[in-house]
TIRO-2110 file (N, C-alpha, C; in Angstrom, 1 decimal):
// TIRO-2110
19.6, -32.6, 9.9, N, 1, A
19.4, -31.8, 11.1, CA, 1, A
18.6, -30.5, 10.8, C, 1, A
17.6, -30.2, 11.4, N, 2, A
16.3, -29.2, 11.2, CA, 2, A
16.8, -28.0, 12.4, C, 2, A
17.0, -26.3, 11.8, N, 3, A
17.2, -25.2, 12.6, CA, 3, A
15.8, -24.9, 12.6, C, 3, A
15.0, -24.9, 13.2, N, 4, A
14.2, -23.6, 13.3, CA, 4, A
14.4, -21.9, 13.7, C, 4, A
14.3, -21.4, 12.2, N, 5, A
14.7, -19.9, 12.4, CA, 5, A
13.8, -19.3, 12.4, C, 5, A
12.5, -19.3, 12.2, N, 6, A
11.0, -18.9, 12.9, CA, 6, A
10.3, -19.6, 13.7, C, 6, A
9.7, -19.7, 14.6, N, 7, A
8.9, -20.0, 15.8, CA, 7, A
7.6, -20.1, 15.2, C, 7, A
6.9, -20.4, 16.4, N, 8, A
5.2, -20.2, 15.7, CA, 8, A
4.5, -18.7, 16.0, C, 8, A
5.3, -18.6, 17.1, N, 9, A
4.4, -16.9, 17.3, CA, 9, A
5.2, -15.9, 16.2, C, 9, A
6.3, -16.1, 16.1, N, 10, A
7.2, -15.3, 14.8, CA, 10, A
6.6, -15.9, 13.8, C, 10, A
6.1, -16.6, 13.0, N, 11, A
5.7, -16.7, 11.8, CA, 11, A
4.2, -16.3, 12.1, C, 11, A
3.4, -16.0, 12.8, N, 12, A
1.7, -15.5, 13.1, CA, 12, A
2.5, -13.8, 13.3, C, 12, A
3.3, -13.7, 13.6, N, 13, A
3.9, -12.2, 13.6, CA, 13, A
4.0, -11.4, 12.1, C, 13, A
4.9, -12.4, 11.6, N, 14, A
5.0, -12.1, 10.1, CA, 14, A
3.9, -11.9, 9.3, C, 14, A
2.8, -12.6, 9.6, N, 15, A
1.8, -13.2, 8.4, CA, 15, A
1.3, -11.8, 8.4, C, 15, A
0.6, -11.4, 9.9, N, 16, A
0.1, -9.8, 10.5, CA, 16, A
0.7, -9.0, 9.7, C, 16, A
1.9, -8.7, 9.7, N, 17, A
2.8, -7.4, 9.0, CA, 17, A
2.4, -7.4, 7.5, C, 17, A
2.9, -8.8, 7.0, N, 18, A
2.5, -9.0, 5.4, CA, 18, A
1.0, -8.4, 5.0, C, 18, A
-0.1, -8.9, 6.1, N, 19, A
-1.7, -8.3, 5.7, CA, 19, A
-1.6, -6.8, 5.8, C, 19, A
-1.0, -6.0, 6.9, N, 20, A
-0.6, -4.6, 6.9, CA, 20, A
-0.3, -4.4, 5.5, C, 20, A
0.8, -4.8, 5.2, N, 21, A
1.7, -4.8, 4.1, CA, 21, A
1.1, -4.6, 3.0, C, 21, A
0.3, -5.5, 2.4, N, 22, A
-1.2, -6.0, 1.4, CA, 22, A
-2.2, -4.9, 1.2, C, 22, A
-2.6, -4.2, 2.5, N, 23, A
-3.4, -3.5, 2.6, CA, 23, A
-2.9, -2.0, 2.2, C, 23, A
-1.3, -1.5, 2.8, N, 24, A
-1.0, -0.7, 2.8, CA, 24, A
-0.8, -0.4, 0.7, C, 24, A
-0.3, -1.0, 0.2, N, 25, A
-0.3, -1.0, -0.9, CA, 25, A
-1.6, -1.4, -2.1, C, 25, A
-2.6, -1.7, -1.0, N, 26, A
-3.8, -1.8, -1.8, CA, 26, A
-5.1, -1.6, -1.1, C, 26, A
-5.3, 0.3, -1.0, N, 27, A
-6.2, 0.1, 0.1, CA, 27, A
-7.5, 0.4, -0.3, C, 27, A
-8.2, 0.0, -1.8, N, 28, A
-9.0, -0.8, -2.1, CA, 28, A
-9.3, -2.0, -2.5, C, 28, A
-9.7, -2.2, -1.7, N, 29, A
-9.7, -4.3, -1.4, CA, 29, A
-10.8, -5.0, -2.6, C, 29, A
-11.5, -3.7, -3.2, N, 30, A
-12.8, -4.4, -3.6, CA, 30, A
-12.4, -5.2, -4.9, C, 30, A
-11.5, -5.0, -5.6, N, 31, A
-11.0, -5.9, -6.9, CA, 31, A
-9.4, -6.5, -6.3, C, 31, A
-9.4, -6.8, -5.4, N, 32, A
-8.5, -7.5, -5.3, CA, 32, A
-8.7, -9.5, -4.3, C, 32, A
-7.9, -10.1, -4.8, N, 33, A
-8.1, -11.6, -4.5, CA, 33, A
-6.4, -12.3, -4.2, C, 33, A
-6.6, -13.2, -3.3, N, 34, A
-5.6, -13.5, -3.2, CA, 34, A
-5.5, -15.0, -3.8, C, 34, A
-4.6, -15.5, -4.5, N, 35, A
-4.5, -17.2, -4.6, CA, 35, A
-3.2, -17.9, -4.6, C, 35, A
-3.6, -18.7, -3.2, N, 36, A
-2.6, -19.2, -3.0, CA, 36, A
-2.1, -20.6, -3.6, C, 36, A
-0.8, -20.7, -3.8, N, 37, A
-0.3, -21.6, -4.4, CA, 37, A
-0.1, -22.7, -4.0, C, 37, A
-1.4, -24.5, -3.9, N, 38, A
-1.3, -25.3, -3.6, CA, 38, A
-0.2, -25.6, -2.9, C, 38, A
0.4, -26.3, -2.1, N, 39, A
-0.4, -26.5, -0.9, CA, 39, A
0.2, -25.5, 0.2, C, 39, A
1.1, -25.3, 1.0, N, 40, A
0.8, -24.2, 2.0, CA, 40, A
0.9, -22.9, 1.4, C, 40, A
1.0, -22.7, 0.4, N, 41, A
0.5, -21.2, -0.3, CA, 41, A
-1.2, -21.0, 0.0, C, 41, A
-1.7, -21.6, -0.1, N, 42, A
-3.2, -22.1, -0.2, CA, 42, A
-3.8, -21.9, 1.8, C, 42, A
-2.9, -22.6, 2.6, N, 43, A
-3.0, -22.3, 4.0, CA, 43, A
-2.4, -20.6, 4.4, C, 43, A
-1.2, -20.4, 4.1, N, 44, A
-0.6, -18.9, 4.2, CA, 44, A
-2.1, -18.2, 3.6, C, 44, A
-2.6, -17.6, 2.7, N, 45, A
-3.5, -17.2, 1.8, CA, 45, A
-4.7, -17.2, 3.0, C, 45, A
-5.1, -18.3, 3.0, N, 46, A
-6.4, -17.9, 3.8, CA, 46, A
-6.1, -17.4, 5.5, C, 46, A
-4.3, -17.7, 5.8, N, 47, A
-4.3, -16.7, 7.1, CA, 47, A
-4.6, -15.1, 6.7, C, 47, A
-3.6, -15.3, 5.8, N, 48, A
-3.6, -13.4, 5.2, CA, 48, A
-5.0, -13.3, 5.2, C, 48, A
-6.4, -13.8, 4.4, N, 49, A
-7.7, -13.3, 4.4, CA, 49, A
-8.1, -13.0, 5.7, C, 49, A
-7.9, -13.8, 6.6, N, 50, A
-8.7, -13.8, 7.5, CA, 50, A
-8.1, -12.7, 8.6, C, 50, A
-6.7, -12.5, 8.6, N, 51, A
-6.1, -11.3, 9.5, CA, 51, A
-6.6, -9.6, 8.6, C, 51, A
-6.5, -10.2, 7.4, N, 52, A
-7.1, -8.7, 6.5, CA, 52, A
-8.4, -8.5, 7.2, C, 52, A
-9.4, -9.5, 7.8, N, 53, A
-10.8, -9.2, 7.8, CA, 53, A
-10.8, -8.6, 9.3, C, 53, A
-9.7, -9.1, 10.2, N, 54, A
-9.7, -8.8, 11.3, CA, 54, A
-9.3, -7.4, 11.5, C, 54, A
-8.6, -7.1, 10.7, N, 55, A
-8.3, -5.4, 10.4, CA, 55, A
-9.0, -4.6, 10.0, C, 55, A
-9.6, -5.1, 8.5, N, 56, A
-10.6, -3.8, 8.3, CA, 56, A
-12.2, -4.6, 8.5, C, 56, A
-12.1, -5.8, 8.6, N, 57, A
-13.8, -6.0, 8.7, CA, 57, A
-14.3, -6.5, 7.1, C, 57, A
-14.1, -6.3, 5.9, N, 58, A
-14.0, -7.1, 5.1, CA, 58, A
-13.2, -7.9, 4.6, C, 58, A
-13.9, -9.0, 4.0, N, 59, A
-13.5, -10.1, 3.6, CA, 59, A
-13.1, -10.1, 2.2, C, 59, A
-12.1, -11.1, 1.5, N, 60, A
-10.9, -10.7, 0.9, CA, 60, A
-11.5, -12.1, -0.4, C, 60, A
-11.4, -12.3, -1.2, N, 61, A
-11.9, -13.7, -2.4, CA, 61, A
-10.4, -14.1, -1.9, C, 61, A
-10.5, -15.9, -1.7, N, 62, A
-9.6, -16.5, -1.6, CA, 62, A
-9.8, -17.8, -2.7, C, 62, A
-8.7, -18.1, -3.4, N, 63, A
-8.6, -19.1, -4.3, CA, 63, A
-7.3, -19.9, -4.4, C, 63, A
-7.2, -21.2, -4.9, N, 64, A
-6.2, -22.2, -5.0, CA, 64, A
-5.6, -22.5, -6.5, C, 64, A
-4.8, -22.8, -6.2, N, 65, A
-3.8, -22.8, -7.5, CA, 65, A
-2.7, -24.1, -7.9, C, 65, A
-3.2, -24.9, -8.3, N, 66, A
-2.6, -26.2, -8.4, CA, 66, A
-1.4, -26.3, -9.5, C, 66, A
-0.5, -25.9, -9.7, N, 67, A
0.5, -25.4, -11.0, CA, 67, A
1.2, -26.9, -11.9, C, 67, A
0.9, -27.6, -11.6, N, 68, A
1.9, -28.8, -11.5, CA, 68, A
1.7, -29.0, -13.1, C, 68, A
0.6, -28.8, -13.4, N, 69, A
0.7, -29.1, -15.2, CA, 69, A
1.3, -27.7, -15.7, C, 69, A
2.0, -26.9, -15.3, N, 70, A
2.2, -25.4, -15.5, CA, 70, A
4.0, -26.0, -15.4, C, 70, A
4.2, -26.4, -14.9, N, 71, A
5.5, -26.8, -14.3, CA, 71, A
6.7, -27.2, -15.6, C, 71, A
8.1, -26.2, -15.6, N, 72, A
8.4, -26.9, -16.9, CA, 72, A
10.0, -27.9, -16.7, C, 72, A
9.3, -28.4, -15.3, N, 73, A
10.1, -29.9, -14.6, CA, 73, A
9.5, -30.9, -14.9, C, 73, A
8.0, -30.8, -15.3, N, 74, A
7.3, -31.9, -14.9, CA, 74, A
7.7, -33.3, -15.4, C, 74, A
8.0, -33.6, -16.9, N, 75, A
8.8, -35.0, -17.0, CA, 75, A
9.9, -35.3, -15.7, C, 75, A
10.9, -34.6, -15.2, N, 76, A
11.3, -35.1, -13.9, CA, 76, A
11.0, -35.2, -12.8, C, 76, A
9.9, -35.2, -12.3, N, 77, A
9.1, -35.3, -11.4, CA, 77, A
8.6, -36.5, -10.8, C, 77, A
7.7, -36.8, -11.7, N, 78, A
7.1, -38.0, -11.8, CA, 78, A
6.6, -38.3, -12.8, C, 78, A
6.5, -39.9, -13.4, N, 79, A
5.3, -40.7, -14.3, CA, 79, A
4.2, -40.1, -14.4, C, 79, A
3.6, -40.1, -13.4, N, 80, A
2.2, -39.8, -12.8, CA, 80, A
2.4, -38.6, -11.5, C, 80, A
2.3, -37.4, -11.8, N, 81, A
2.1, -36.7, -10.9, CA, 81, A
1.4, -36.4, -10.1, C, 81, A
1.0, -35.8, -9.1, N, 82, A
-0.5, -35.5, -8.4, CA, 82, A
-0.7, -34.6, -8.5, C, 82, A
-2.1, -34.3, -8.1, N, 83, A
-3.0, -33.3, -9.2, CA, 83, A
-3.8, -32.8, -8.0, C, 83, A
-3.8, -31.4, -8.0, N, 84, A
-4.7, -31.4, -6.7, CA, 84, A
-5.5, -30.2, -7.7, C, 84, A
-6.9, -30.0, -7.5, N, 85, A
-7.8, -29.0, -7.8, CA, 85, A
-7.6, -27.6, -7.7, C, 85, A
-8.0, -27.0, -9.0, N, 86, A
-7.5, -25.5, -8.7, CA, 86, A
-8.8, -24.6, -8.6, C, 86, A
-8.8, -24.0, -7.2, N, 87, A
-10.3, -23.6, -6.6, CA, 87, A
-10.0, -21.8, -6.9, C, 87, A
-10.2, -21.4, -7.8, N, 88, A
-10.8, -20.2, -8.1, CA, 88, A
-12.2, -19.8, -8.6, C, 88, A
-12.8, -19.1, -7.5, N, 89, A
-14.2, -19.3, -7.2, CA, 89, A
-14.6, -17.9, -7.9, C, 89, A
-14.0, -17.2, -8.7, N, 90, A
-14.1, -15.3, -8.6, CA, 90, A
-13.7, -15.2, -10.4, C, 90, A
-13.9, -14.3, -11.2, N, 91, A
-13.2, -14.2, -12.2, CA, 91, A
-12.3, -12.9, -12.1, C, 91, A
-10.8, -13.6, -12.6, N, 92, A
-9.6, -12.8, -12.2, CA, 92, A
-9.1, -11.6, -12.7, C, 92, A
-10.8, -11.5, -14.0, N, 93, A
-10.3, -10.5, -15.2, CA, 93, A
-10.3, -9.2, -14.0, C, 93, A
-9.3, -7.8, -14.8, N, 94, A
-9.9, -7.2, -13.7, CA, 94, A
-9.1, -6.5, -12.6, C, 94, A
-8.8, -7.8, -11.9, N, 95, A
-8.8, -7.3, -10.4, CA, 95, A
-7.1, -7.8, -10.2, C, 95, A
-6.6, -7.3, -9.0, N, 96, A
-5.3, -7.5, -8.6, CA, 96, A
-5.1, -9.2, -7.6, C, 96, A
-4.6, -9.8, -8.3, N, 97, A
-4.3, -11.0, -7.9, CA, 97, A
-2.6, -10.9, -7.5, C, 97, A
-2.9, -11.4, -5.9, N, 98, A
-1.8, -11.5, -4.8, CA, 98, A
-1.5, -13.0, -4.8, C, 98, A
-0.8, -13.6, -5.6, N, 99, A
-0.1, -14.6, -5.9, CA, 99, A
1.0, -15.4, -4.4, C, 99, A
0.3, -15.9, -3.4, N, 100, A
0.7, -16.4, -2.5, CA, 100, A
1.5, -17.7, -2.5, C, 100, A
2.7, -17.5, -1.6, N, 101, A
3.5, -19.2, -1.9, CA, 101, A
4.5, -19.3, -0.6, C, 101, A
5.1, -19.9, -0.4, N, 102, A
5.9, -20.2, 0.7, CA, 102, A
7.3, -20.0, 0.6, C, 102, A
7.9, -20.5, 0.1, N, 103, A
9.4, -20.3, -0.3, CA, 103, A
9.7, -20.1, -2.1, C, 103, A
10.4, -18.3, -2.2, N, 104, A
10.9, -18.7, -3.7, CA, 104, A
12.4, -19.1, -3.8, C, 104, A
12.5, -19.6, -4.9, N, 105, A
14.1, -19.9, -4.6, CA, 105, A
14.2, -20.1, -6.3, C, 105, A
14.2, -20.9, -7.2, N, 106, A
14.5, -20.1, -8.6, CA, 106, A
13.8, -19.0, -9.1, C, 106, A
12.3, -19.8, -8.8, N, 107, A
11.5, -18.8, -9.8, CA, 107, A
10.4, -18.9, -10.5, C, 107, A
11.0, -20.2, -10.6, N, 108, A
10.3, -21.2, -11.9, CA, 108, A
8.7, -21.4, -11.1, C, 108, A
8.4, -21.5, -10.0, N, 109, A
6.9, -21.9, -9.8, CA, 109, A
6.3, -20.9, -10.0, C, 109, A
7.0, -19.7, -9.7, N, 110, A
6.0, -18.3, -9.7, CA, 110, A
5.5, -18.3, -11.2, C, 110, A
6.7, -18.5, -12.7, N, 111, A
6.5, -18.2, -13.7, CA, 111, A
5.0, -19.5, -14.2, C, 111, A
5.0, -20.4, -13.4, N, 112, A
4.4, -21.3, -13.4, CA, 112, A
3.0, -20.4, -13.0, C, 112, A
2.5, -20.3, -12.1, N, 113, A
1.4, -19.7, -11.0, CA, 113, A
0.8, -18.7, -12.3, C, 113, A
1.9, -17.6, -12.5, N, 114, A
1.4, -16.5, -13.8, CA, 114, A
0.6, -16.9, -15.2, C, 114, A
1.4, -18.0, -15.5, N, 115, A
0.6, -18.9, -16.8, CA, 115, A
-0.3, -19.2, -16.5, C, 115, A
-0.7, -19.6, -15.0, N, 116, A
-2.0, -20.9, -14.5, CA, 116, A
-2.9, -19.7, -14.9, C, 116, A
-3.2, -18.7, -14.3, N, 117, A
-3.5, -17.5, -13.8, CA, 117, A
-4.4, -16.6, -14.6, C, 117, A
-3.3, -16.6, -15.8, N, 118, A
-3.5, -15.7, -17.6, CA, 118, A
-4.7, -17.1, -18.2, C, 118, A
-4.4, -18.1, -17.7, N, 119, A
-5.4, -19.2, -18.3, CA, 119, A
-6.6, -19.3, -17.9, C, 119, A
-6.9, -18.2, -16.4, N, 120, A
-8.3, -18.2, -16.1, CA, 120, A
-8.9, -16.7, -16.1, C, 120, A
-8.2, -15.7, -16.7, N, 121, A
-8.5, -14.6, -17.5, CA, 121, A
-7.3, -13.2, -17.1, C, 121, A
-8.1, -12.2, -17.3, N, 122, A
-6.9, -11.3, -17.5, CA, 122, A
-6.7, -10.2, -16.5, C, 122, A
-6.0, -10.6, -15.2, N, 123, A
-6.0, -9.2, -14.1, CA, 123, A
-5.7, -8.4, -15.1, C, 123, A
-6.0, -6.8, -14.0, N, 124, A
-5.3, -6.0, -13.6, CA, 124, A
-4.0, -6.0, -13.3, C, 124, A
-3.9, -6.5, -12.2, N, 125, A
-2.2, -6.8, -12.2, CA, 125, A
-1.8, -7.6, -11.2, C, 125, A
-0.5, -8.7, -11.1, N, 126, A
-0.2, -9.5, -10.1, CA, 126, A
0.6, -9.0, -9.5, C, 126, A
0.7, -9.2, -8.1, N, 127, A
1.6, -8.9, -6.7, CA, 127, A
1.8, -10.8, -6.9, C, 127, A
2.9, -10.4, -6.1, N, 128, A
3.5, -11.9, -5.4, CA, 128, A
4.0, -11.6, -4.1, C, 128, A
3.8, -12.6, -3.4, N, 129, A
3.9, -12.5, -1.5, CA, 129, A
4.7, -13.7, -1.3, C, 129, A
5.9, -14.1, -0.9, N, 130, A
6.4, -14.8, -0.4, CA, 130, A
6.7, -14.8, 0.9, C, 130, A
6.6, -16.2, 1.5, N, 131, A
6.6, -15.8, 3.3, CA, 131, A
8.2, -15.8, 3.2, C, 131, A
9.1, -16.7, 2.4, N, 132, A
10.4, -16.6, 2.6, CA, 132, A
11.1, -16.7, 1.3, C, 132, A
12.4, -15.6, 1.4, N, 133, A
13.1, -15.9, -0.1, CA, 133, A
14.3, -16.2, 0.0, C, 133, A
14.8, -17.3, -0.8, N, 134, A
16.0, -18.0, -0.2, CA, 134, A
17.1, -17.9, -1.1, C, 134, A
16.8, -17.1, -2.0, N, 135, A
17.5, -16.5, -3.2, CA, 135, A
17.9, -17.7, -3.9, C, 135, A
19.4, -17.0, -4.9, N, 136, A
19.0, -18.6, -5.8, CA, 136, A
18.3, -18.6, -7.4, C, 136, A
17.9, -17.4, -7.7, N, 137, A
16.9, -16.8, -8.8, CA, 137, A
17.2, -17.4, -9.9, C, 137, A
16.6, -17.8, -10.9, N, 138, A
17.1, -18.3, -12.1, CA, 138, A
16.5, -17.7, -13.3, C, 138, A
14.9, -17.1, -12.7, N, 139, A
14.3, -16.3, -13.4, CA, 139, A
14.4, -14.6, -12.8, C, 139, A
14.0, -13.6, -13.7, N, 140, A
14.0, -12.4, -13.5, CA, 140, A
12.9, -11.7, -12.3, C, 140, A
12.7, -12.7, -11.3, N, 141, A
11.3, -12.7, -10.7, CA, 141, A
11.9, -11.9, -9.0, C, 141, A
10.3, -11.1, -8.8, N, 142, A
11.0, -10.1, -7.6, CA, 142, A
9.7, -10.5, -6.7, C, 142, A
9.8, -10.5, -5.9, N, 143, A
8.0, -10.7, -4.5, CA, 143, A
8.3, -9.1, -4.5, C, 143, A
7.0, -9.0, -4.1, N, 144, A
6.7, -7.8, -3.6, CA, 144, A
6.5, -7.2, -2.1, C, 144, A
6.2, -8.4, -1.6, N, 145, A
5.7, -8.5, 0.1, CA, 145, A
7.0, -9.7, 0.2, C, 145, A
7.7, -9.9, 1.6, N, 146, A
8.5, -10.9, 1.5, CA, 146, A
8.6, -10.7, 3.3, C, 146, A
8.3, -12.1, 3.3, N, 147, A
8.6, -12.3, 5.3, CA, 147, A
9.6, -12.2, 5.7, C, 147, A
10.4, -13.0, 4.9, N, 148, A
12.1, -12.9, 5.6, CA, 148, A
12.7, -13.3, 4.3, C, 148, A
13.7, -12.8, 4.3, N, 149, A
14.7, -13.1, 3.3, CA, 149, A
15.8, -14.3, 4.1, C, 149, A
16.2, -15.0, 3.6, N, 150, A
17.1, -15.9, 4.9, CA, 150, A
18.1, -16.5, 3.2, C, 150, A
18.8, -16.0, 3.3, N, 151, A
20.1, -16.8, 1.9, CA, 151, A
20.5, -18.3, 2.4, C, 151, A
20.8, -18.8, 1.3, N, 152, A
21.1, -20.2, 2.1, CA, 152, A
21.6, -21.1, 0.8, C, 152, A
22.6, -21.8, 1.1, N, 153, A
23.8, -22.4, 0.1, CA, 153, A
22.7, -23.8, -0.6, C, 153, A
23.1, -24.0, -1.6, N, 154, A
22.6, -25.0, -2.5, CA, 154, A
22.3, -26.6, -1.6, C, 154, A
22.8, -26.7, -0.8, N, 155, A
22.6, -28.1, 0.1, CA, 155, A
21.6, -27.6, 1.3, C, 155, A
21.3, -26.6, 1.6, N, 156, A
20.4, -26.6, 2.2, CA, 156, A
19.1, -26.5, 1.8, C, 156, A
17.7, -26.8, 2.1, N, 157, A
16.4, -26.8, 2.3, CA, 157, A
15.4, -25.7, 3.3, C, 157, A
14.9, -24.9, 2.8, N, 158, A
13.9, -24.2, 3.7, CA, 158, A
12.6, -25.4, 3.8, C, 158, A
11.8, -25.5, 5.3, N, 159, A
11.2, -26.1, 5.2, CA, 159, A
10.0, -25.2, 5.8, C, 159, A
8.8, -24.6, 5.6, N, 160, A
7.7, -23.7, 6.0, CA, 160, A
6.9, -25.0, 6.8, C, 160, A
6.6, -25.1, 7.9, N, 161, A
5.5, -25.8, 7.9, CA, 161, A
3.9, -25.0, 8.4, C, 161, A
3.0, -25.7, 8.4, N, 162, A
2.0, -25.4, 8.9, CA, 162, A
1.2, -26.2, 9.5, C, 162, A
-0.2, -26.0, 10.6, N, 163, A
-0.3, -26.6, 11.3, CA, 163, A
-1.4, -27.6, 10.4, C, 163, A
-1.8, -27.3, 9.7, N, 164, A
-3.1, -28.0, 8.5, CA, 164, A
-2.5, -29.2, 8.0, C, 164, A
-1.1, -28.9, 7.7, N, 165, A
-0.3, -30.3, 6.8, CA, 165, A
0.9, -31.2, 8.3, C, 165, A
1.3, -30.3, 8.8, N, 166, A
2.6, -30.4, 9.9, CA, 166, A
2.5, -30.8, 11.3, C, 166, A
1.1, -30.4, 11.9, N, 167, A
1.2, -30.5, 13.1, CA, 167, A
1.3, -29.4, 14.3, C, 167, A
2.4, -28.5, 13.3, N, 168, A
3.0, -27.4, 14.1, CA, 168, A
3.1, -26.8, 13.3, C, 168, A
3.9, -25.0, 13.7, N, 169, A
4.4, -24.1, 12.8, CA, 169, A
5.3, -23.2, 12.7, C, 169, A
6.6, -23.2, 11.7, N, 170, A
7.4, -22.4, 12.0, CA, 170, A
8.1, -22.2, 10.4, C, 170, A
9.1, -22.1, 10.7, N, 171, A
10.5, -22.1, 9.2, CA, 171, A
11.4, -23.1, 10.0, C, 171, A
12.2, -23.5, 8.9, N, 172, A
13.2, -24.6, 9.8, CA, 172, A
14.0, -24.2, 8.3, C, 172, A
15.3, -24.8, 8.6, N, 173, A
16.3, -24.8, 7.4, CA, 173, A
17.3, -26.4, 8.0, C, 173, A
17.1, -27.2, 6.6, N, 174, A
17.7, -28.3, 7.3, CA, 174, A
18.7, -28.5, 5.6, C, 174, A
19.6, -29.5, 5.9, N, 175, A
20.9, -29.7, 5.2, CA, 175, A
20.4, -31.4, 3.9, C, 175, A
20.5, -30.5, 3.2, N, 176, A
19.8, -32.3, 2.2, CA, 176, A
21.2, -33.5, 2.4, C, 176, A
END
C-alpha cells in the first residue's frame, strides 16, 4: 500500500527552497557543480540547475554519477549488475561538488558517491543534498541541504518518484 506524503507541486516546492538553500550557502557559483547520483539523483540535479539559473541567470555544471562499482554490496546485488555511464563533463579538482541523491537511509551510497568522486580528482569540498532522509544511519554521514526528514521503521520503503522514470511526481512511503 503506497502513502503519498509529497504531492507534485510539494516536491517542485521543495526542489525551489533547496536551490535557495544551495545558493544561500554558496553564493559564488563560479567553482561550484552539482552531481547527481544516477538515476533520480541525476533528474533532482538538473531541476536544482535549472531553478538555480531561473534565480540568478547563471548556469550551474551538471554531471552524473553511476556508483554501483563503488558499492560495498555489490556481490549481493547481482551476478551482472547494470552499469549506467558516469557523465562528468567539468574537472572536479577545485571546485565545490553538491553531491545530489534522493533518499539517504544508511549511508553507504553517499560513502560510495565520495570515492567515485576522489577518483575523478580532488574538490574543494563536498556538500550533500538529499531530497529525503529517512534515518537509519549506519555510516557517520550528515546532508547538508535536506527536503524532508520523514523517519520511518525498517519495513517500510520511501519511494521518490519522477516524471523522466515514473510518469508522475511525488514521495510516497509504502510497506515491503
Amino acid at each position: 500500500m503506497e502513502k503519498v506524503l509529497v504531492d507534485s507541486e510539494g516536491l517542485d516546492r521543495m526542489l525551489l527552497r533547496l536551490s535557495h538553500e544551495i545558493l544561500e550557502k554558496n553564493p559564488d557559483t563560479s567553482e561550484m557543480a552539482l552531481v547527481g547520483i544516477l538515476r533520480r539523483g541525476a533528474t533532482l540535479a538538473d531541476t536544482l540547475a535549472e531553478n538555480i539559473y531561473k534565480i540568478i541567470g547563471k548556469n550551474i555544471e551538471v554531471g552524473y554519477l553511476d556508483i554501483t562499482l563503488y558499492r560495498d554490496d555489490l556481490s549481493e546485488l547481482s551476478e551482472k549488475p547494470t552499469l549506467n555511464k558516469t557523465q562528468i563533463p567539468f574537472d572536479v579538482t577545485g571546485k565545490t561538488i553538491i553531491i545530489v541523491d534522493d533518499v539517504i537511509f544508511t549511508g553507504r551510497t553517499v560513502r560510495a558517491a565520495i570515492d567515485a568522486i576522489f577518483d575523478c580528482g580532488r574538490p574543494k569540498r563536498i556538500q550533500l543534498l538529499e531530497l529525503v532522509d529517512r534515518g537509519h544511519r549506519e555510516l557517520p554521514i550528515k546532508p547538508d541541504y535536506v527536503g524532508k526528514n520523514i523517519p520511518t521503521s525498517l519495513d517500510e520503503v520511501i519511494m521518490v518518484k519522477v516524471r523522466q522514470y515514473d510518469e508522475e511526481q511525488c514521495v510516497a512511503v509504502i510497506n515491503k
